[in-house]
N, C-alpha and C positions, 0 to 999 in steps of 0.2 A: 504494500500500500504506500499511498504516496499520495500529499495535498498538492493541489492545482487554484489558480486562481479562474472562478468561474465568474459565467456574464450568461442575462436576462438575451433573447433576441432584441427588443427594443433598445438593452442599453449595448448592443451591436451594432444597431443603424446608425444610434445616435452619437455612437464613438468614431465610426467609422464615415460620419456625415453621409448616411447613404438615403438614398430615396428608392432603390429595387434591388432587388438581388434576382439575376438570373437562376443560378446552385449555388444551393447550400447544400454541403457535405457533412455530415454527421458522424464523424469516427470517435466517438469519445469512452471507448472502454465501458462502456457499462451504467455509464453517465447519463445514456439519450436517456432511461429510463424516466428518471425523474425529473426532467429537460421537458422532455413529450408531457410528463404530467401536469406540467405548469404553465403549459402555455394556452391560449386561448386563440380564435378564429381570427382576432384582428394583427395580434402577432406574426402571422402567414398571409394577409393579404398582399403586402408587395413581395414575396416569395413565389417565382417558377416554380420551382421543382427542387426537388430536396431527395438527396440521395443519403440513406440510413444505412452504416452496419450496427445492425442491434448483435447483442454477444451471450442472449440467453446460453449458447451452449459453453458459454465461458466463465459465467458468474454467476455461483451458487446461489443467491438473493434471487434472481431471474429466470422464469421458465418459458418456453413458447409460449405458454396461456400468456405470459405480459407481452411479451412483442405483439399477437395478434389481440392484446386490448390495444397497444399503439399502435398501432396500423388500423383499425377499426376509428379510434379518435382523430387520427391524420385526414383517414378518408370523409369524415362527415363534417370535414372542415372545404370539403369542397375539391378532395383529390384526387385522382387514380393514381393505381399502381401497377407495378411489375415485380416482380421478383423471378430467379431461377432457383433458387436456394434457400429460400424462407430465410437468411441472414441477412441479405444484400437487400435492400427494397428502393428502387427509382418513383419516387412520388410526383406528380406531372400535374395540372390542370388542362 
């Protein structure tokens, strides 16, 4: 284990002076979990597409049942998906 300093998506755009993000990539070890649980619809409006490794099979706290609660929350924010692997997920509008 090991501490990281974390950030809101909002205080991403607003550090970052952004007004759209084409991808965003999401590799954060186990992190998306509670990432994905905190974010809300307006969060992902200037968000394309959003490409996920979720790591249920890597972090004991996490089982497929939570990846497809997040991927279920992603999608009724207005998303589709893809996956080949149930780990990898490309989220599109």
């Amino acid at each position: 284990k090991y501490k990281v300093q974390g950030m809101s998506l909002p205080s991403l755009f607003k550090k970052l002076d952004l007004e759209k993000i084409d991808l965003l990539k999401l590799d954060i070890e186990g992190a998306e979990y509670n990432l994905l649980d905190a974010i809300n619809i307006n969060d992902l409006d200037k968000v394309d597409q959003i490409f996920i490794e979720f790591h249920h099979h890597a972090i004991p706290e996490f089982s497929q049942l939570d990846t497809k609660k997040s991927v279920k929350r992603i999608s009724s924010f207005g998303f589709k998906y893809f996956t080949f692997d149930y780990h990898n997920y490309l989220f599109f509008k």
